[in-house]
C-alpha positions in Angstrom: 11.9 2.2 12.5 8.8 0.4 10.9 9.1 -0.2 7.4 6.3 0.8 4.9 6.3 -0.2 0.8 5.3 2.0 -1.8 4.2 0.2 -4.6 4.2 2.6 -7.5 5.8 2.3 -11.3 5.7 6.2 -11.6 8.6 7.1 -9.6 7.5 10.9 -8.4 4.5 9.5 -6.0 7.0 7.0 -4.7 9.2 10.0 -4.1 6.7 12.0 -2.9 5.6 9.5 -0.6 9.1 9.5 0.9 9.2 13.0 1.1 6.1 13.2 3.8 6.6 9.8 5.2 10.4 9.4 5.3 11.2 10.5 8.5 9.0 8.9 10.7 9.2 5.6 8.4 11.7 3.4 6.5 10.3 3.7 2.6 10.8 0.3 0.6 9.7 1.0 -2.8 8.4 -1.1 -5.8 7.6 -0.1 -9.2 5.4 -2.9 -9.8 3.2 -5.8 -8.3 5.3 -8.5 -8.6 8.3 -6.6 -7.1 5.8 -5.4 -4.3 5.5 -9.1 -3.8 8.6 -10.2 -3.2 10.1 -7.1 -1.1 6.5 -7.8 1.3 7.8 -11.5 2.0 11.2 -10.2 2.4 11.3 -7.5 4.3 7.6 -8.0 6.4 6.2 -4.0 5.9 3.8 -2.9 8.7 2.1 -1.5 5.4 1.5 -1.3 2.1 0.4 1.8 -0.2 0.1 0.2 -3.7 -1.3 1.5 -6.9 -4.1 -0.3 -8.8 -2.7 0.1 -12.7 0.9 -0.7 -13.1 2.8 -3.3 -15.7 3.4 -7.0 -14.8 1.3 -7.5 -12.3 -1.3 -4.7 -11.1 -2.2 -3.7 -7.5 -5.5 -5.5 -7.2 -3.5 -8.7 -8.5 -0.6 -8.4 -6.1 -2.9 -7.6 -2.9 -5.2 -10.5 -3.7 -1.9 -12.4 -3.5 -0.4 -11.0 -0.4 -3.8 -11.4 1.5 -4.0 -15.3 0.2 0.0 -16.0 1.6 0.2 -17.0 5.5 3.4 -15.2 5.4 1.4 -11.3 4.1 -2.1 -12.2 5.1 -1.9 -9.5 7.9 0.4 -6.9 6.4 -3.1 -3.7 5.5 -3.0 -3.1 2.2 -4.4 0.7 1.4 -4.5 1.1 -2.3 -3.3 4.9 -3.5 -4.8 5.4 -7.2 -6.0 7.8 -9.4 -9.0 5.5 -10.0 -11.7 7.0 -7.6 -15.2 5.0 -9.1 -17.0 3.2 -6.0 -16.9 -0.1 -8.1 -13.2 0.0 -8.3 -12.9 0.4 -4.7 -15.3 -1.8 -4.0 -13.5 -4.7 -5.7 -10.4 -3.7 -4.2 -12.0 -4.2 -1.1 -13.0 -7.6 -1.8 -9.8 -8.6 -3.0 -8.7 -7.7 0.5 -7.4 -4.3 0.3 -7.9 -2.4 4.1 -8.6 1.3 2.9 -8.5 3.5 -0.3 -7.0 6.3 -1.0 -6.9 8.4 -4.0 -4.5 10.7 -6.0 -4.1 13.7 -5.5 -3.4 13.8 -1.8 -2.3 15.5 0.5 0.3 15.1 3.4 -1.7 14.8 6.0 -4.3 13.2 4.8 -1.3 10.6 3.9 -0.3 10.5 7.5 -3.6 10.0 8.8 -4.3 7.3 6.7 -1.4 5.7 7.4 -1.9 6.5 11.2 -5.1 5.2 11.2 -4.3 2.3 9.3 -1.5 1.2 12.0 -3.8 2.1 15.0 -6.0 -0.9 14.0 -3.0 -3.6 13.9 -2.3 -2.4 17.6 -5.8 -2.1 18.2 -6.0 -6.4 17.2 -2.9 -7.4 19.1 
């Protein structure tokens, strides 16, 4: 079963997350960026929904990271935030995020996201 992190520090979306993606997926969860960091070297996710604003180290922080390490570099990134202003996104893009997504959602617009996401990595291989 393909792995997929939720990077969160409110636990309720990480939850949540598990609730609509959990039985298609194995859920790793992280409350935080440098957490996110270590669990995506670790355990290699075939993605990664992370937050933007959480303690330690936020999302924008830990994707530029995981997109500058060999070992992560590949691993999409879609950021899932409250934060829906067009400069926001447009700097997560730049620090490498793959898509955006914001809070609220919905379940299927989770899925497809997700579904879409994963149809480019086979699309490249």
């Amino acid at each position: 079963m393909n792995k997929i992190l939720v990077v969160d520090d409110e636990q309720h979306i990480r939850r949540l997350v598990n609730l609509i993606l959990g039985e298609e997926y194995h859920i790793l969860e992280a409350s935080d960026g440098e957490e996110a960091i270590d669990i995506a070297r670790r355990e290699g996710p075939v993605l990664i929904l992370m937050d933007i604003m959480m303690p330690n180290l936020d999302g924008i922080g830990a994707c530029h990271i995981l997109k500058s390490d060999d070992r992560t570099k590949e691993i999409p990134v879609v950021m899932l935030t409250a934060i829906g202003d067009k400069l926001d996104q447009d700097y997560a893009r730049g620090m490498g995020a793959d898509g955006y997504m914001t809070k609220p959602f919905g379940a299927q617009e989770l899925r497809d996201v997700i579904k879409e996401r994963l149809a480019h990595i086979e699309k490249d291989e």
